[in-house]
N, CA, C and O of each residue as an XYZ file, in Angstrom:
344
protein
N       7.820     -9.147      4.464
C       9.201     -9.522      4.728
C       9.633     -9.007      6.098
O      10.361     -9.626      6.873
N       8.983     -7.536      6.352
C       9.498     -7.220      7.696
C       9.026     -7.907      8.923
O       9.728     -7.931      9.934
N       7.588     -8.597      8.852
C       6.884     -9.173      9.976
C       7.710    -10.559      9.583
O       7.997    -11.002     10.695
N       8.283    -11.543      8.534
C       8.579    -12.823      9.075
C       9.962    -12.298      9.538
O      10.293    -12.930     10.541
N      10.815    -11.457      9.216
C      12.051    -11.294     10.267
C      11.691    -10.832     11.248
O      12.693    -10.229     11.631
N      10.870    -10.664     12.024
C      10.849    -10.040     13.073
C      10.289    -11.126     13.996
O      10.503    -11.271     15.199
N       9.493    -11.890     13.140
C       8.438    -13.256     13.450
C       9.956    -14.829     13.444
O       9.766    -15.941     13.936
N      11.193    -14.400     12.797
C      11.794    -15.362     12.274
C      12.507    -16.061     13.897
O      12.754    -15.463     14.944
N      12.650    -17.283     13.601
C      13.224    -17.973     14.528
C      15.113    -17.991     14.799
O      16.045    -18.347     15.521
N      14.772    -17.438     13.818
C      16.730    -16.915     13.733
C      17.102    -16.275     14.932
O      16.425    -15.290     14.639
N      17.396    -16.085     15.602
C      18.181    -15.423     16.760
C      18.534    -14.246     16.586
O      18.005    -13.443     17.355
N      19.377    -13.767     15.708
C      20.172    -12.564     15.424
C      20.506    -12.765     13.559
O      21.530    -13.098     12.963
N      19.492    -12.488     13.199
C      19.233    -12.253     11.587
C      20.863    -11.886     10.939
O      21.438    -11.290     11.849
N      21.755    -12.008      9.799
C      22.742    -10.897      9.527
C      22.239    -10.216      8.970
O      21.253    -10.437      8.266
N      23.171     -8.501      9.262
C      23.186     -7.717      8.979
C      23.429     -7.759      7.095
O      24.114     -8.653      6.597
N      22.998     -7.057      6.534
C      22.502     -7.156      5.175
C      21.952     -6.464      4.371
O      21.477     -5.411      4.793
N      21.810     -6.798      2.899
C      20.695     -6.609      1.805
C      19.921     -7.590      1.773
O      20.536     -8.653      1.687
N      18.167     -7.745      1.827
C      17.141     -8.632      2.023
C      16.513     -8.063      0.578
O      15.948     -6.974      0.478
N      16.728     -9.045     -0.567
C      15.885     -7.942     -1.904
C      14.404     -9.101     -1.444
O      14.284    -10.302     -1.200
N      13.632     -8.093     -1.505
C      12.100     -9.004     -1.591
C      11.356     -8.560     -3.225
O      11.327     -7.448     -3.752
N      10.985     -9.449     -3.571
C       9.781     -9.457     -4.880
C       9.444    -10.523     -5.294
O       9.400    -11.496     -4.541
N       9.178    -10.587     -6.379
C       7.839    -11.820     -7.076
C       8.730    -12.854     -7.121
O       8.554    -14.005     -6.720
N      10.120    -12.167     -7.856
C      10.500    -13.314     -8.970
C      10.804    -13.268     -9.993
O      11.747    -13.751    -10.619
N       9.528    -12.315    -10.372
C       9.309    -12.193    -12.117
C       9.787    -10.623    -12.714
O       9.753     -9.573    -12.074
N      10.115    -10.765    -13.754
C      10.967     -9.469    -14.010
C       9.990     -8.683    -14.657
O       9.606     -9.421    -15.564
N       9.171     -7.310    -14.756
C       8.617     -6.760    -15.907
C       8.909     -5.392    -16.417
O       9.464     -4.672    -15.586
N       8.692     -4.901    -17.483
C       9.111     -3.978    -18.030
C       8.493     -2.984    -17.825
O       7.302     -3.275    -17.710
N       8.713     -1.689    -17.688
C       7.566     -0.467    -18.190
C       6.896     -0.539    -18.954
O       5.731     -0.327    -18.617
N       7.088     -0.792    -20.088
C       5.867     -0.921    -21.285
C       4.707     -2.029    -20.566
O       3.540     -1.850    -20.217
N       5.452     -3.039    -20.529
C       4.520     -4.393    -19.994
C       3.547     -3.605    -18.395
O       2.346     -3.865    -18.321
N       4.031     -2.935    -17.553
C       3.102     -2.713    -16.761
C       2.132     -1.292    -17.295
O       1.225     -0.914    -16.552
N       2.332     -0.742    -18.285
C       1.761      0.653    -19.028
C       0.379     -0.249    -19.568
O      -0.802      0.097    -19.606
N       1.027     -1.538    -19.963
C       0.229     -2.386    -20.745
C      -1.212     -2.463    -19.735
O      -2.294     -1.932    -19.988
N      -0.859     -3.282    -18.541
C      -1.417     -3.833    -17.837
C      -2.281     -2.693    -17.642
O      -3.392     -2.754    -18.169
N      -1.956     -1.611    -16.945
C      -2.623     -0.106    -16.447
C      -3.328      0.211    -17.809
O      -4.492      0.523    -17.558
N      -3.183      0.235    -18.585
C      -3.869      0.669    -20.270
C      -3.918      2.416    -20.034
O      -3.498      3.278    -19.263
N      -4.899      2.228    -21.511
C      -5.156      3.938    -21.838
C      -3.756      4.328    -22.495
O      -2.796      3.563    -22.589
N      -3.815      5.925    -23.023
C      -2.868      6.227    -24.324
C      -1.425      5.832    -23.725
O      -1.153      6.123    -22.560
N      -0.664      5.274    -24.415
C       1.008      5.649    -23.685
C       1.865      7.084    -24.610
O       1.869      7.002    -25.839
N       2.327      7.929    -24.154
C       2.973      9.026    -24.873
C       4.187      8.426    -24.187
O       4.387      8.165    -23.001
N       5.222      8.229    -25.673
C       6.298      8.016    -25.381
C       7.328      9.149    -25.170
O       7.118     10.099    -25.925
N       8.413      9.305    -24.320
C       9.229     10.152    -24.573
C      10.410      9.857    -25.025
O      10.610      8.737    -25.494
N      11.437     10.831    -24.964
C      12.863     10.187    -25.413
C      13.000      9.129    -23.958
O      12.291      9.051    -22.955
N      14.573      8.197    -24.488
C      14.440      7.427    -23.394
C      15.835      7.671    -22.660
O      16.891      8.272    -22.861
N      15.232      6.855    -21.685
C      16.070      7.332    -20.443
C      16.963      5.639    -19.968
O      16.541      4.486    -19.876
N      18.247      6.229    -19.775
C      18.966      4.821    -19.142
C      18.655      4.716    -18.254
O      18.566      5.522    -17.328
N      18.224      2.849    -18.404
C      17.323      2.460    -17.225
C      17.978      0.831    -17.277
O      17.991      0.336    -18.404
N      18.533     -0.051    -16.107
C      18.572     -1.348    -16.081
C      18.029     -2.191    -17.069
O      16.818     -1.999    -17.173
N      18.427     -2.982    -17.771
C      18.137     -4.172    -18.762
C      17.535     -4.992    -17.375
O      16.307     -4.989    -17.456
N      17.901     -5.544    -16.393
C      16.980     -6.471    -15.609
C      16.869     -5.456    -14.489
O      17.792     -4.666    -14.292
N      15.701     -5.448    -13.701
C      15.535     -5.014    -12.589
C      15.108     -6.184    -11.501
O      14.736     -5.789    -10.395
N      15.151     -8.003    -11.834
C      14.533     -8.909    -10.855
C      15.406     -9.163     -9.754
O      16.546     -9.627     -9.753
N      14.341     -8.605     -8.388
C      15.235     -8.590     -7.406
C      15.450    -10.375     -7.170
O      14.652    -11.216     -7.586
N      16.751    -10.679     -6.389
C      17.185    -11.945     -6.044
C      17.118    -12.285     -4.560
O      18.030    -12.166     -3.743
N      15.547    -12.847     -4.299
C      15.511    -12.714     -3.126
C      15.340    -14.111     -2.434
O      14.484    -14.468     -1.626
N      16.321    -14.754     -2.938
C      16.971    -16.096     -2.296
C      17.369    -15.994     -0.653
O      17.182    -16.729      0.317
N      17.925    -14.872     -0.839
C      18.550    -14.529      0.472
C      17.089    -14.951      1.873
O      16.884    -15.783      2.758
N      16.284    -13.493      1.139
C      15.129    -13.588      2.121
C      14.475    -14.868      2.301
O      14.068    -14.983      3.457
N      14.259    -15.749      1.656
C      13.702    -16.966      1.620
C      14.445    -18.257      2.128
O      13.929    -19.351      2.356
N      15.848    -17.875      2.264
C      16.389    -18.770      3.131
C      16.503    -18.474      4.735
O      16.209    -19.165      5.711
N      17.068    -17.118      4.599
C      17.169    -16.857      6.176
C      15.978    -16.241      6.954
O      15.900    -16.409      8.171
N      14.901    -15.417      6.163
C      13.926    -15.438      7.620
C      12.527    -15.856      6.636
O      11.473    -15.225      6.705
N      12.732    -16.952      5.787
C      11.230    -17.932      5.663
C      10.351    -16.941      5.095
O       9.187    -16.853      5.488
N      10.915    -16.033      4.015
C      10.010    -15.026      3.384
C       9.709    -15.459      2.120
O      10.628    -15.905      1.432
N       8.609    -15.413      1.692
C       8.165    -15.768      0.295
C       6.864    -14.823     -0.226
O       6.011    -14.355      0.529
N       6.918    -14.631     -1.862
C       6.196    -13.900     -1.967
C       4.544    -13.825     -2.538
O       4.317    -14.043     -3.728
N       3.864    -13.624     -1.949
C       2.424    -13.597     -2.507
C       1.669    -12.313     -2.986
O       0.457    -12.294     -3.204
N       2.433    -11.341     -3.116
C       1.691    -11.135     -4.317
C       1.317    -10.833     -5.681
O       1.591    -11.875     -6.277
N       0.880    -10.066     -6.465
C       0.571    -10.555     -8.053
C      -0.097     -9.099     -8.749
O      -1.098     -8.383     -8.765
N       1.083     -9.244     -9.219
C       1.160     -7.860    -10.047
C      -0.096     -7.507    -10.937
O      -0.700     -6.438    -10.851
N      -0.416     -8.530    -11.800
C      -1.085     -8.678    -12.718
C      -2.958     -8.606    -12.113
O      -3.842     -7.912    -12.616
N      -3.120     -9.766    -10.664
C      -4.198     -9.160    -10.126
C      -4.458     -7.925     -9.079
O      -5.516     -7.643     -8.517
N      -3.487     -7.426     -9.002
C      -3.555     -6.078     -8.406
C      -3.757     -4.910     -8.716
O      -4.137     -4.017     -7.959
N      -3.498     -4.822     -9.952
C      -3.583     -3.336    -10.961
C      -4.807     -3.463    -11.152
O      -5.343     -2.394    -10.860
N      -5.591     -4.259    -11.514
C      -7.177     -4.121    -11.772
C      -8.057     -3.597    -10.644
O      -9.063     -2.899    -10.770
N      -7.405     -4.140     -9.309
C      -7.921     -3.759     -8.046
C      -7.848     -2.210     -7.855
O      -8.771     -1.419     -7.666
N      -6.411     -1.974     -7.961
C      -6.145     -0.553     -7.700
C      -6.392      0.359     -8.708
O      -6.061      1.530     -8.522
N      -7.082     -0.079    -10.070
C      -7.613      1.021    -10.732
C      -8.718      0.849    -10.935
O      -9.186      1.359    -11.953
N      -9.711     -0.054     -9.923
C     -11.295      0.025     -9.270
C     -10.938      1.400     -8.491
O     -11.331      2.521     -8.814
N     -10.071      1.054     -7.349
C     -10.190      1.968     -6.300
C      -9.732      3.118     -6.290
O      -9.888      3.832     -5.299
N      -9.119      3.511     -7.306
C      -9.014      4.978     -8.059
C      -9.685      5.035     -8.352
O     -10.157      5.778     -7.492
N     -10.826      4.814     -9.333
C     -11.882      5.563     -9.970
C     -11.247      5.273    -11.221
O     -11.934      5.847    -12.066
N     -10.229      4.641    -11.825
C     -10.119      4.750    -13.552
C     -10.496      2.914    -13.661
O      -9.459      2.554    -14.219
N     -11.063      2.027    -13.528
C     -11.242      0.703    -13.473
C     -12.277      0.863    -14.260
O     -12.862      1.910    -14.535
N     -12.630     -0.950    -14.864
C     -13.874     -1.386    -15.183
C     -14.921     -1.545    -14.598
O     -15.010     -2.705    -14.196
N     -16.187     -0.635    -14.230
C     -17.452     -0.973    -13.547
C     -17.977     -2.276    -13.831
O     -19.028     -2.645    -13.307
């Protein structure tokens, strides 16, 4: 997001909130999921019912869109930790 505003043909961008993300909304549990192994629950903590950022903004004014993917990334990054599937 920071290289197409900077890359953007806009002249003088406004001054602003730019939310960048997927799109897609997910939960803690749902990414605990994804990461696996034991979950120890604790008491819970107030936390947002939605956290999906709305990043209309970015995608209109400096041509930002998002590629990438939650779901194939965690497998990557827990190769390259050392806790992944050999």
């Amino acid at each position: 997001a920071n290289i197409c505003a900077m890359n953007s043909s806009v002249h003088t961008i406004p001054f602003g909130i730019y939310n960048v993300g997927t799109g897609k909304n997910y939960s803690i549990l749902e990414i605990a999921d994804m990461i696996g192994g034991d979950k120890i629950n604790v008491e819970p903590v107030i936390e947002p019912r939605q956290t999906l950022a709305d990043n209309i903004k970015a995608k209109n004014i400096i041509d930002w869109k998002p590629t990438g993917n939650l779901e194939g990334w965690i497998p990557k990054w827990k190769e390259e930790i050392g806790i992944g599937e050999s």
